[in-house]
PLY file of the C-alpha trace (Angstrom):
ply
format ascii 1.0
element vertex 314
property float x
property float y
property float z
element edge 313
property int vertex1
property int vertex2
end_header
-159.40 21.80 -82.96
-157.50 21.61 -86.21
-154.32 22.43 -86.89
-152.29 22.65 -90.53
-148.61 23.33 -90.75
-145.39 22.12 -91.90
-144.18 19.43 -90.20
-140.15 19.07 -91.79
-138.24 20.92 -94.09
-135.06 19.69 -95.93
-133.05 22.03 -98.10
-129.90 21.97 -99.69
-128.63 25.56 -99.77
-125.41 27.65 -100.78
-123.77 28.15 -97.04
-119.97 29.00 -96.23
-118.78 26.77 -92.99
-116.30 28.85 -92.35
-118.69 31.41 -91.41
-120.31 28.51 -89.47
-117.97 27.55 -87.42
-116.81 31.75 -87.04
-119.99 31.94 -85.17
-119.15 29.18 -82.74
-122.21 26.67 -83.65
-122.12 23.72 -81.64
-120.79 20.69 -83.45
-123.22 17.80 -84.18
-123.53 14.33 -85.33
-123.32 13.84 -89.11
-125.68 11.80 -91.31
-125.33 10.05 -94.42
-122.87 10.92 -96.79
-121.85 14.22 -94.77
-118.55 14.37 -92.82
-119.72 17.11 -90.55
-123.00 18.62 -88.71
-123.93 21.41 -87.16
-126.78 23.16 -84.75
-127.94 26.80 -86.23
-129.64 29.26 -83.74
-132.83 29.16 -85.15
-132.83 25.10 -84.40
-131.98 24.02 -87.79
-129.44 21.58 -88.05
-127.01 21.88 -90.89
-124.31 19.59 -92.60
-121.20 19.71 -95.03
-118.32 17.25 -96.68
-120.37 15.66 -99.00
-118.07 14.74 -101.83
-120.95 14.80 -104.35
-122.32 18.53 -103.69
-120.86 22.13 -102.94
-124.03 22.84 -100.81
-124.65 22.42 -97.22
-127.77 20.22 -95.79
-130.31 21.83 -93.48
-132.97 20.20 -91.69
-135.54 21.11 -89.47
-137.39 18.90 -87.71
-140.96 19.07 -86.33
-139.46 20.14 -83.19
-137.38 23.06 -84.61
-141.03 24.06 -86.88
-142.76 24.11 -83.76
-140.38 25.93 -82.06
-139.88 29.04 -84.90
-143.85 28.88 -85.00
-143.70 29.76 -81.06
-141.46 32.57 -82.04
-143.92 33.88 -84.20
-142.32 33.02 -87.48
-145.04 31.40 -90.78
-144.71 28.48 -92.36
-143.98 30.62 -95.22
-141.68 32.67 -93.66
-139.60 29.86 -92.51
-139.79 28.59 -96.35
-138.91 32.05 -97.86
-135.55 32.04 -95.76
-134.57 28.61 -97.00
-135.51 30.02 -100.31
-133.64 33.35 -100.22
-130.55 31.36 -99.48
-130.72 29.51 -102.76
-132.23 26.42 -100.40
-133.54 23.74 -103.31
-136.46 22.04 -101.56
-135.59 17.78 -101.37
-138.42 16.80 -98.24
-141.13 18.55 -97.43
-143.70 17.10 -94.65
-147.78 18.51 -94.67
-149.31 17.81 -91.45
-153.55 17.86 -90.56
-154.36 17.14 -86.69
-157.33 17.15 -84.86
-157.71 17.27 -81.45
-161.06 15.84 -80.22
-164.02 18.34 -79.42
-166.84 17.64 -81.00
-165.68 15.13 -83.88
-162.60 13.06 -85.04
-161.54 11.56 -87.71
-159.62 8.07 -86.77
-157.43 5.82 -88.76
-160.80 3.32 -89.47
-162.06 6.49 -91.60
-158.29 6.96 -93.47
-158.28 2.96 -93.96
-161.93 3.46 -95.60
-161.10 6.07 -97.63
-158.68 3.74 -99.12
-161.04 0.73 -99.45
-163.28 2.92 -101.00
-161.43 4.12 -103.38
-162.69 8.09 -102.59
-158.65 9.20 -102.53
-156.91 10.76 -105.31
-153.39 10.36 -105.86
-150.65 8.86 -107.33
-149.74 7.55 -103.97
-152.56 4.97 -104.26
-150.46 3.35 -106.70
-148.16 1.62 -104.17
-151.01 0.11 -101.94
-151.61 0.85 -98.49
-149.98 -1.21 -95.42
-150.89 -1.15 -91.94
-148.86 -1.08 -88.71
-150.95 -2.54 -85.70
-150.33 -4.07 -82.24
-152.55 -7.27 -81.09
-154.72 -6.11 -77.70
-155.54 -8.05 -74.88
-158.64 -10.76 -76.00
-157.52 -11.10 -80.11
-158.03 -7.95 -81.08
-155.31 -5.37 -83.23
-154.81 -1.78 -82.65
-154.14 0.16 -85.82
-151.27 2.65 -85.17
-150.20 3.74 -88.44
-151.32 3.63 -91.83
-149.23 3.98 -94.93
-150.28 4.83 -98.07
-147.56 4.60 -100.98
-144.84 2.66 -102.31
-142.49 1.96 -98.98
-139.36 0.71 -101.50
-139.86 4.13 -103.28
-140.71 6.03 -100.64
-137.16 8.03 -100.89
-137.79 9.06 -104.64
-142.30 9.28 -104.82
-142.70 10.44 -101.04
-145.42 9.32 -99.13
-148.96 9.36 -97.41
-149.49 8.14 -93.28
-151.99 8.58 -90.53
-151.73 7.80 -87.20
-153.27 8.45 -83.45
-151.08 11.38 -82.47
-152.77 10.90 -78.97
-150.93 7.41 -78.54
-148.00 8.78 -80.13
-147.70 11.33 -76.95
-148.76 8.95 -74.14
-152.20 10.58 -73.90
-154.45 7.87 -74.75
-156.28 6.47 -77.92
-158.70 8.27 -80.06
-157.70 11.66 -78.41
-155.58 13.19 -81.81
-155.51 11.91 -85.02
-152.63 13.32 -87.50
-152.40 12.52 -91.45
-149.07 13.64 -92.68
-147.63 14.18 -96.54
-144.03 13.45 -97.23
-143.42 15.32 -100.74
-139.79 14.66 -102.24
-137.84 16.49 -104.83
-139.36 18.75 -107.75
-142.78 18.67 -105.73
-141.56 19.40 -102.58
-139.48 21.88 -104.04
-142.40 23.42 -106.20
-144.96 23.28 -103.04
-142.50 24.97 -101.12
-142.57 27.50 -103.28
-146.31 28.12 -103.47
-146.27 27.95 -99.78
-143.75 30.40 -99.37
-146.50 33.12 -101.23
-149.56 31.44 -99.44
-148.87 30.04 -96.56
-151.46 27.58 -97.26
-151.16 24.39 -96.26
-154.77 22.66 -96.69
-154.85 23.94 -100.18
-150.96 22.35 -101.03
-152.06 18.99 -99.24
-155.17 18.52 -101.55
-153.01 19.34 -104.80
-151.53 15.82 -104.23
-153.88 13.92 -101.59
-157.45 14.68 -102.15
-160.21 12.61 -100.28
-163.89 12.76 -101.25
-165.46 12.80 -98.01
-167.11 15.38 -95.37
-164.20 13.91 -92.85
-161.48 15.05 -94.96
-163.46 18.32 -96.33
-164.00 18.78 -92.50
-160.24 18.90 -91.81
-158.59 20.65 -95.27
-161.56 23.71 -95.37
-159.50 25.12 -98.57
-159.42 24.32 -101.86
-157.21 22.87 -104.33
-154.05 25.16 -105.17
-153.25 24.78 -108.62
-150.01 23.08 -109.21
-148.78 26.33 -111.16
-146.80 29.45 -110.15
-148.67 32.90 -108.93
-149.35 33.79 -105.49
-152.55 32.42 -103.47
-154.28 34.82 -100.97
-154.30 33.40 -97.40
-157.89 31.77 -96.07
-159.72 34.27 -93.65
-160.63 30.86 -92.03
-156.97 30.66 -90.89
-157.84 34.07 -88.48
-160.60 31.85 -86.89
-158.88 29.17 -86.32
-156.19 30.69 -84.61
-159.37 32.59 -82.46
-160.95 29.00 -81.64
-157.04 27.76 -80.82
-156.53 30.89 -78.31
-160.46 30.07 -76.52
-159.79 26.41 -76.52
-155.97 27.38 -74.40
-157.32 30.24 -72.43
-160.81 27.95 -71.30
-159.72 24.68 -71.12
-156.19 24.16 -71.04
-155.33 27.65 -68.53
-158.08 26.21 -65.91
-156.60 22.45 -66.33
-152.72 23.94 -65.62
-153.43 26.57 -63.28
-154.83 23.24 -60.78
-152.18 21.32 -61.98
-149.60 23.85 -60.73
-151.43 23.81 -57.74
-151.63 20.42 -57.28
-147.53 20.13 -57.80
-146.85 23.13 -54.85
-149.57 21.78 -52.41
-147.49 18.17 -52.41
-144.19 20.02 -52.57
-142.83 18.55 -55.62
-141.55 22.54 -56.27
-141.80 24.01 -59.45
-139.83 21.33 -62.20
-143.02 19.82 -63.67
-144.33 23.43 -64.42
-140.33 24.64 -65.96
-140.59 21.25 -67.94
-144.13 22.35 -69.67
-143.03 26.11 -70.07
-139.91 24.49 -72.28
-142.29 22.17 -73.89
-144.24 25.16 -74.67
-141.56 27.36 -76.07
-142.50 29.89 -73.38
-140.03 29.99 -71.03
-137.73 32.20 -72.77
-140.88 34.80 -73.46
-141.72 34.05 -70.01
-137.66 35.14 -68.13
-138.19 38.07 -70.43
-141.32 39.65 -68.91
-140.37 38.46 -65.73
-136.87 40.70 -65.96
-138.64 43.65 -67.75
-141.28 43.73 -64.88
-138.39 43.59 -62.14
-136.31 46.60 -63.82
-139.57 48.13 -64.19
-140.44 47.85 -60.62
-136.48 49.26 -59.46
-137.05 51.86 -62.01
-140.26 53.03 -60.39
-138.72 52.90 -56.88
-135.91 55.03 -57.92
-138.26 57.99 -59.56
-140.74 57.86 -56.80
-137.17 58.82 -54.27
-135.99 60.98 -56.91
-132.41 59.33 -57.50
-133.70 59.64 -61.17
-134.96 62.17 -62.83
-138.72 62.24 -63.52
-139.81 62.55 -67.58
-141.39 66.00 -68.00
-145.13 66.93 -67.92
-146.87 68.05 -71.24
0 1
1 2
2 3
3 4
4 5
5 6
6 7
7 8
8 9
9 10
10 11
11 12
12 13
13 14
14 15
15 16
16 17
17 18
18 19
19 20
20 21
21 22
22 23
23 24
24 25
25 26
26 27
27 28
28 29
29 30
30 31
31 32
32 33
33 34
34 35
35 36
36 37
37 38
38 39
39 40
40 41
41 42
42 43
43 44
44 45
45 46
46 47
47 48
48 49
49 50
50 51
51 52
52 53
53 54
54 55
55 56
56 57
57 58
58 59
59 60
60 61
61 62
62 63
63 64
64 65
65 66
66 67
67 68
68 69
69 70
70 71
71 72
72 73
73 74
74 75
75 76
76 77
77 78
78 79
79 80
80 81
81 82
82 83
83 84
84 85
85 86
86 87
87 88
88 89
89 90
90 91
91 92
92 93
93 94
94 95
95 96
96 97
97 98
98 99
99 100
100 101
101 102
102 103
103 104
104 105
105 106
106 107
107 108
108 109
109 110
110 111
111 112
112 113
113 114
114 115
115 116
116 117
117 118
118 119
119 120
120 121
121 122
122 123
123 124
124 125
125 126
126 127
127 128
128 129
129 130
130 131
131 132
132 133
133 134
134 135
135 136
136 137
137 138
138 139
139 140
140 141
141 142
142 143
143 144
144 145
145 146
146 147
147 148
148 149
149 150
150 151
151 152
152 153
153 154
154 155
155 156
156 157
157 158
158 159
159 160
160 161
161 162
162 163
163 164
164 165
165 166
166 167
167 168
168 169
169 170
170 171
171 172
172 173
173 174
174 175
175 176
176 177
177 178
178 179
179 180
180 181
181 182
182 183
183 184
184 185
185 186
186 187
187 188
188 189
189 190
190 191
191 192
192 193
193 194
194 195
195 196
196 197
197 198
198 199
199 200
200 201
201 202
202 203
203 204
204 205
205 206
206 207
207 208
208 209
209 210
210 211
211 212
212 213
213 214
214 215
215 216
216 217
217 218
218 219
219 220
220 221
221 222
222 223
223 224
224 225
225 226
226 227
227 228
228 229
229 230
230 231
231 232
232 233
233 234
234 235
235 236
236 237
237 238
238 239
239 240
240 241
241 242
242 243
243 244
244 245
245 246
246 247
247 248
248 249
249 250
250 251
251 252
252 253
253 254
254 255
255 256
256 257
257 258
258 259
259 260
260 261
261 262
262 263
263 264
264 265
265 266
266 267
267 268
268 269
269 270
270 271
271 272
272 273
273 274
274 275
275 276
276 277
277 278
278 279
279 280
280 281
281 282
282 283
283 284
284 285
285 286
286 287
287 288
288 289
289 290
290 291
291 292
292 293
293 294
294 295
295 296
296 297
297 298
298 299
299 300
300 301
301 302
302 303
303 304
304 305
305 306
306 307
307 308
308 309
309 310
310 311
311 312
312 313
């Protein structure tokens, strides 16, 4: 399985904190060269007091982009509100993962690409460096791999891979991720073509191209010109979100539903499976049926003894 979406999103944008703090936002840690932070609804977190700007800071975080996406809300919708409140784009982040089914790319593939020389970008420019850990018997574990200029990396952006599996505690060679970091006018001027596409493969290419059936494999779009106009949507996007929905409902629904089993027959009670439905973003979704299906069930019982009265026949 393959999955394309934005990964972080950091905006300055024309926002009054009076209205902020009016309705009751909880108070948060500031960063750099902001006096004060706070946590928006919708999970971005937003900041004022810098003495060099009028404009508030929001961020969003994987987390929070995972979490609107579980709410239903596009990349490009997401984008569009930023937008539409005079946001100017400073960090954008692209992310490609695979999950292993029948192939995966690793980081060996990403470091040949760059021995090669198949990539194209002006990230190639600032070498490549390698993060790895030394294994038991001599041999080194490749984690992450950079591609870019790390001293510049706040001004040009930059390119990385690394095992997503080993990232989450799941095991080696089980996800790989490759992730651009676009800064300034071209994260601003992406976010703006994504904001009318909603294409993410296509953006990604514009500034980190690969020749190779790996990386052809994982982008399945092509090249969005680096100009304004709107780009139609992939129909391949529909499919993937098909495969996604087979791969949860026959592999990952059998998996949990013996899992949850598993958990009640050694009567550990039910915190493991509330700590996976908040992982998921479902929990909310999930009180919400449960209530609706409760009042339903009262409502029922009070028409079937007639304390209410019953909707009229046609």
């Amino acid at each position: 399985m393959i999955e394309r979406f934005v990964d972080y999103l950091q905006t300055s944008l024309w926002l009054e904190e009076s209205a902020v703090i009016m309705k009751g936002l909880k108070p948060i840690h500031p960063i750099a060269f902001y006096k004060r932070g706070y946590l928006m609804t919708n999970g971005f977190r937003v900041y004022f007091g810098n003495p060099n700007s009028k404009k508030a800071m929001a961020i969003a975080s994987g987390e929070t982009m995972q979490s609107l996406r579980n709410g239903l809300k596009t990349d490009a919708e997401i984008i569009g509100w930023a937008l539409s409140e005079g946001g100017e784009i400073s960090r954008l982040d692209l992310a490609v993962t695979e999950w292993i089914e029948e192939d995966l790319f690793t980081l060996e593939d990403v470091k040949s690409w760059y021995m090669q020389g198949v990539i194209t970008s002006t990230l190639v420019d600032g070498g490549a460096k390698e993060i790895s850990t030394v294994t038991v018997g001599g041999g080194n574990q490749v984690e992450t791999l950079y591609i870019g200029h790390m001293q510049k990396r706040g001004r040009k952006g930059i390119f990385r891979a690394y095992d997503k599996g080993v990232e989450m505690g799941l095991g080696s060679e089980i996800a790989t991720r490759i992730e651009i970091e676009l800064k300034r006018e071209k994260a601003h001027s992406v976010a703006k073509r994504l904001a009318e596409s909603n294409d993410v493969a296509g953006n990604f290419r514009t500034h980190f191209n690969v020749k190779s059936k790996d990386f052809e494999r994982l982008m399945d779009a092509d090249i969005v010109p680096a100009v304004r106009g709107k780009n139609l949507v992939k129909e391949e996007e529909s499919e993937e979100i098909k495969r996604r929905w087979d791969w949860l409902l026959n592999q990952v629904a059998p998996s949990l539903k013996q899992a949850i089993l598993d958990e009640r027959k050694a009567g550990r009670g039910e915190a493991r499976i509330i700590a996976f439905m908040q992982a998921s973003g479902i929990l909310s979704d999930a009180t919400k049926i449960s209530t609706h299906l409760s009042e339903k069930k009262y409502y029922d019982k009070l028409e079937r003894n007639e304390l209410v009265e019953r909707k009229k026949e046609d």
